[in-house]
N, CA and C atoms as an extended XYZ file, in Angstrom:
231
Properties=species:S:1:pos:R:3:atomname:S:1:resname:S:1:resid:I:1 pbc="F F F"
N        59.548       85.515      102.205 N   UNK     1
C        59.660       84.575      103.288 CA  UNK     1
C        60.745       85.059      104.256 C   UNK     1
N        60.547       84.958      105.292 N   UNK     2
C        61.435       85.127      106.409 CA  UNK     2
C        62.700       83.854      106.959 C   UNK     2
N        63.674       84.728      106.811 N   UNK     3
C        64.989       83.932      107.554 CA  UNK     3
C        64.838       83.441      108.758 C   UNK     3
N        65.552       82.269      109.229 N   UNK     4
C        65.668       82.172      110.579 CA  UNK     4
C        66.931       83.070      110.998 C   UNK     4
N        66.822       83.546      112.516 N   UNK     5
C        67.696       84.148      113.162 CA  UNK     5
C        69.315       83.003      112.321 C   UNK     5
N        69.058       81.865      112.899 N   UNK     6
C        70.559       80.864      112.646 CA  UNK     6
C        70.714       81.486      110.916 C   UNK     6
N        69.913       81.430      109.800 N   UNK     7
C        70.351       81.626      108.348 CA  UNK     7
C        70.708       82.946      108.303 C   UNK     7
N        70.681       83.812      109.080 N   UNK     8
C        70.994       85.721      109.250 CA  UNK     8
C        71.988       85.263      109.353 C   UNK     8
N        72.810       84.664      110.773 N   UNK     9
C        73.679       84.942      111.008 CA  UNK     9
C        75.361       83.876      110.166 C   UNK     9
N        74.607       83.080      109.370 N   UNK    10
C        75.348       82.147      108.746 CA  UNK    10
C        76.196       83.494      107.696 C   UNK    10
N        74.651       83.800      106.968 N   UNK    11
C        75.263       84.807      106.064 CA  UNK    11
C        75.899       85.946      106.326 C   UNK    11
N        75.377       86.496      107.564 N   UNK    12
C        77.098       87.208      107.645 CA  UNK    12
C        78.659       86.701      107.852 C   UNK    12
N        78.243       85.785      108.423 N   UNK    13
C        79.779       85.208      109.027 CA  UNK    13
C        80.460       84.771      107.529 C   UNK    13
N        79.735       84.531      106.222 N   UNK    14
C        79.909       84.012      105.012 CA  UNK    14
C        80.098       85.455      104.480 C   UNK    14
N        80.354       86.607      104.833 N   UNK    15
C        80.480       87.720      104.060 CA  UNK    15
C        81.435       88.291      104.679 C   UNK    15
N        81.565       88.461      106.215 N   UNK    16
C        82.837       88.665      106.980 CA  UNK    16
C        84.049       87.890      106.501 C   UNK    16
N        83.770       86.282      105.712 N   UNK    17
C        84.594       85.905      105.632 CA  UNK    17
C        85.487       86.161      104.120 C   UNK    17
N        84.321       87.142      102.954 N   UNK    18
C        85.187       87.177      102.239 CA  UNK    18
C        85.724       88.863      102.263 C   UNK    18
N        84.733       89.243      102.652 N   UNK    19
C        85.347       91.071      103.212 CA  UNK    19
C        86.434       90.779      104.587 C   UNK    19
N        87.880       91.274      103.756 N   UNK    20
C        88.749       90.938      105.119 CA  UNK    20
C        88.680       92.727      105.660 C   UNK    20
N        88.772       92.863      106.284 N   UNK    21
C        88.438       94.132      107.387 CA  UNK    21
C        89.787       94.313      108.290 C   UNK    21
N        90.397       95.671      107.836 N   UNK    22
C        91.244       95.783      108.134 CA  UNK    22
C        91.445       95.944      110.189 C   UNK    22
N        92.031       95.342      110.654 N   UNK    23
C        91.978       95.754      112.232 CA  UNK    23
C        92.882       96.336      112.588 C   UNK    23
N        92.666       97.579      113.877 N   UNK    24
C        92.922       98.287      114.035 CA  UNK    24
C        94.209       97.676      115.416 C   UNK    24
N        95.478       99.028      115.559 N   UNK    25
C        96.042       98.361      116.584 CA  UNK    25
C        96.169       98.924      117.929 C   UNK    25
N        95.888       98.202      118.678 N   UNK    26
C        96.241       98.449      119.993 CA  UNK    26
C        97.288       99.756      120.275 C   UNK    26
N        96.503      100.815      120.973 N   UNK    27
C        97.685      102.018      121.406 CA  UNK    27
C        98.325      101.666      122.669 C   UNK    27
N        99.230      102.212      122.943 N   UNK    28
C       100.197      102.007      124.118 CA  UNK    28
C        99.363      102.090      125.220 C   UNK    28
N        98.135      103.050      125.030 N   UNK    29
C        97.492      103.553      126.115 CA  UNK    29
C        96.392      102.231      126.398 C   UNK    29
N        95.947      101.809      125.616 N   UNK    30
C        94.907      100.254      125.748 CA  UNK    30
C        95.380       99.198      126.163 C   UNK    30
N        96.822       99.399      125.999 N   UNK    31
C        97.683       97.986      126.390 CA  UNK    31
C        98.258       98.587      127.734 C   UNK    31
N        98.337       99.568      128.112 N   UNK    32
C        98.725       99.361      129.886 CA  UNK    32
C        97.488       99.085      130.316 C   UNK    32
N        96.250       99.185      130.228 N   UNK    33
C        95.007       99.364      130.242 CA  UNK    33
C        94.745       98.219      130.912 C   UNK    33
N        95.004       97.426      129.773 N   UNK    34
C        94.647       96.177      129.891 CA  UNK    34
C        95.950       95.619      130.785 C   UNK    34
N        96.971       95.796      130.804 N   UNK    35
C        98.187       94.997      131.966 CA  UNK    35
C        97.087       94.942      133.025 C   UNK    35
N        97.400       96.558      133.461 N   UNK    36
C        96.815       96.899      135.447 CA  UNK    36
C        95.597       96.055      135.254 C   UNK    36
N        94.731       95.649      134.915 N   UNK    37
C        93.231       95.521      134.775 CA  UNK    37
C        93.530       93.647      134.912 C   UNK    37
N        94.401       93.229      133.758 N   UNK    38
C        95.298       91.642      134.127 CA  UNK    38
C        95.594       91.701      135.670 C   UNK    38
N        96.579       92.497      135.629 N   UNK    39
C        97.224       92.556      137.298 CA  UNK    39
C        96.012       92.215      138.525 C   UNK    39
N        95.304       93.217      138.356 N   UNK    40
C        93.670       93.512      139.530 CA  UNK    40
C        92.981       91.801      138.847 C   UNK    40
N        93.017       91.495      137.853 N   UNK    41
C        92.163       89.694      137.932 CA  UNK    41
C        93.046       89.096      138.618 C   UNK    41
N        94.661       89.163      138.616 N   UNK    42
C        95.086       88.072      138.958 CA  UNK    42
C        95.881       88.158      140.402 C   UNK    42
N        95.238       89.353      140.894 N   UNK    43
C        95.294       89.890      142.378 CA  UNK    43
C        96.956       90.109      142.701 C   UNK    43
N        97.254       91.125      142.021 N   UNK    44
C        98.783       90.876      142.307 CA  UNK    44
C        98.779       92.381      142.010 C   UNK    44
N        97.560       93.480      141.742 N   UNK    45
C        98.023       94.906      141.550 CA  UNK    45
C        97.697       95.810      143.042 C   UNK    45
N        99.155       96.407      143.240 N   UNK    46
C        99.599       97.333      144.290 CA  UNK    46
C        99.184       98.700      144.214 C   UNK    46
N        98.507       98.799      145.378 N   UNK    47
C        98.458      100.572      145.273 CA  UNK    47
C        99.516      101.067      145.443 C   UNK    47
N       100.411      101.824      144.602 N   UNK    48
C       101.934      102.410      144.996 CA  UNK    48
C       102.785      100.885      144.729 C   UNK    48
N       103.999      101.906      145.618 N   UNK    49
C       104.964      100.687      145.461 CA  UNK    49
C       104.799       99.585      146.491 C   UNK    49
N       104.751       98.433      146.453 N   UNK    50
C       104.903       97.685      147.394 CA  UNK    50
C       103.516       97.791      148.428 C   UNK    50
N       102.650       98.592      148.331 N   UNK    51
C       101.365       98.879      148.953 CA  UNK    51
C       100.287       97.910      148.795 C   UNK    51
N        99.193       97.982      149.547 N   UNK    52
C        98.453       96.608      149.806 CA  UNK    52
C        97.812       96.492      148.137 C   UNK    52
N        97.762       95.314      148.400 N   UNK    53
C        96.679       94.671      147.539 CA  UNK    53
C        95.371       95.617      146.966 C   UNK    53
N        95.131       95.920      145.549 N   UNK    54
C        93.777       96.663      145.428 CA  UNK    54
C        92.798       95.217      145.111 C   UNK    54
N        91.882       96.139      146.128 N   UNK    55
C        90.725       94.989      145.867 CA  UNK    55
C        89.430       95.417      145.791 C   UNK    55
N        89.382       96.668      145.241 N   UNK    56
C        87.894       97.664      144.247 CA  UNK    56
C        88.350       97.297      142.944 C   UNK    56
N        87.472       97.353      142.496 N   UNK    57
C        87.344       97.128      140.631 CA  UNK    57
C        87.837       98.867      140.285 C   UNK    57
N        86.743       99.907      141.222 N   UNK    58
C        87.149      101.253      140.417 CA  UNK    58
C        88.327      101.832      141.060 C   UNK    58
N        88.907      101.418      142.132 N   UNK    59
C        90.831      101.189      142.629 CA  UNK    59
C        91.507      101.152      141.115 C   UNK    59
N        91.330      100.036      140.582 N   UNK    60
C        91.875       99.470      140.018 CA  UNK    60
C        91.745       99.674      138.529 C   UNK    60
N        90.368      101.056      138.164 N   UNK    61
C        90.563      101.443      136.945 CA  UNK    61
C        91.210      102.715      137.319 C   UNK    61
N        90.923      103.323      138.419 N   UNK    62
C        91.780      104.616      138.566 CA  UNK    62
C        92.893      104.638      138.345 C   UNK    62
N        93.808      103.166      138.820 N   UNK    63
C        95.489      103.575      138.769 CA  UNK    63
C        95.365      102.742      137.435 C   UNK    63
N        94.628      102.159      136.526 N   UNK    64
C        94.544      101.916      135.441 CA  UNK    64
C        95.077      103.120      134.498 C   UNK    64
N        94.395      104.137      134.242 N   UNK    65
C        94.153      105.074      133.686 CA  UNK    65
C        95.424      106.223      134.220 C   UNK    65
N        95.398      106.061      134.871 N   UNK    66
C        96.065      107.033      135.996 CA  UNK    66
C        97.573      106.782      134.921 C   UNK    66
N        98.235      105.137      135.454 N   UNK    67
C        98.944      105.084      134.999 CA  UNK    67
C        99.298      105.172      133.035 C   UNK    67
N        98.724      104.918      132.461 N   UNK    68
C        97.975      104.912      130.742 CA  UNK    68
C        98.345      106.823      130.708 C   UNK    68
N        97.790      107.313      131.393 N   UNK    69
C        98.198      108.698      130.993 CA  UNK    69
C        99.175      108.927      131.334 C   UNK    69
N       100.196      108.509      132.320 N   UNK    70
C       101.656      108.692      132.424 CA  UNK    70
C       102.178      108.463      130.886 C   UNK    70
N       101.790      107.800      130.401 N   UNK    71
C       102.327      107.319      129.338 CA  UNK    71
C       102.490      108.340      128.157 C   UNK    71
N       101.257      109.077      128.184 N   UNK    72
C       101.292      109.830      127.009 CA  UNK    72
C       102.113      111.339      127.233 C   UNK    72
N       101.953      111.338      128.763 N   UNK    73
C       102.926      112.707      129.108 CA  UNK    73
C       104.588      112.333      128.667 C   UNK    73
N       104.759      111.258      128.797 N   UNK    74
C       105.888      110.662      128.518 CA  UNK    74
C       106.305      111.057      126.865 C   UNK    74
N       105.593      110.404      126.062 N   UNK    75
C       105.202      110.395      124.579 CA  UNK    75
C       105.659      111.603      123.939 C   UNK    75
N       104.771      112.666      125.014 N   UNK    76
C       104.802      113.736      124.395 CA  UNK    76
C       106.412      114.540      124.440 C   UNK    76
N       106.922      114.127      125.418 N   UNK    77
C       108.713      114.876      125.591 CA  UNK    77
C       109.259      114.669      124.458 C   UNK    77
């Protein structure tokens, strides 16, 4: 006999809950990631210093990233 989609998914969530699964942590590089990317939702991220407002999404993963790899050049000294 066949499950309903809803009894599939009961039983996993009932097996997730006794397999605890270890989670993984956030690198330095995912967490500036995510700041600039906060910053660009909450319209407050600068191109440069003091420079206008970014208001592209891919603006705003470039100096995402851009900045995230400063980081690791950093790391590495």
């Amino acid at each position: 006999m066949l499950s309903t989609p809803r009894k599939l998914v009961d039983n996993i969530q009932a097996i997730g809950q006794k397999i605890k699964m270890a989670s993984k942590k956030k690198t330095a590089y995912q967490k500036k990631i995510k700041s600039v990317m906060g910053e660009y939702g909450r319209g407050t991220l600068h191109s440069g210093k003091g420079g206008p407002v970014v208001k592209s999404k891919k603006q705003a993963i470039a100096i995402a990233i851009s900045s995230a790899s400063r980081l690791k050049k950093k790391r590495k000294k």
